[in-house]
N, C-alpha and C positions, 0 to 999 in steps of 0.2 A: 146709769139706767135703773130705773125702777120696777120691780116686778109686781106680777099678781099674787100675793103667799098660796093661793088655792092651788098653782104651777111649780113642777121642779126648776131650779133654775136653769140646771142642763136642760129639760127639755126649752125652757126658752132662748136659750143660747144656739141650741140644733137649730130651732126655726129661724132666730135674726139670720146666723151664719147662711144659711139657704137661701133667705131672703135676698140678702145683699147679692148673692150670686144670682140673683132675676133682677134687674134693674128697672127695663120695662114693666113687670110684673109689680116690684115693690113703689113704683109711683104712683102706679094706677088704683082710682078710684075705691075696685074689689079691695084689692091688698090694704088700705088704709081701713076698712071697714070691716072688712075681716082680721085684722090684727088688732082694732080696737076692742069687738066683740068681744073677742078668745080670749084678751091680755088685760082690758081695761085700760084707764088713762096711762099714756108712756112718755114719760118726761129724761132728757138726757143733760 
């Protein structure tokens, strides 16, 4: 994973780790758009 350097890494590791626990949540359209915004481009 790639991060944004503007972001601690912990805090983006708390968010993936949360994410993955909504699954409905992290498919949906919001969730890609708002994790794009906040994170920038995420490449794995």
């Amino acid at each position: 994973m790639v991060y944004e350097k503007s972001y601690p890494s912990n805090d983006y590791k708390r968010v993936e780790k949360k994410a993955l626990n909504k699954k409905l949540f992290q498919n949906s359209p919001f969730y890609m758009k708002f994790f794009t915004n906040h994170y920038g481009n995420i490449s794995k």
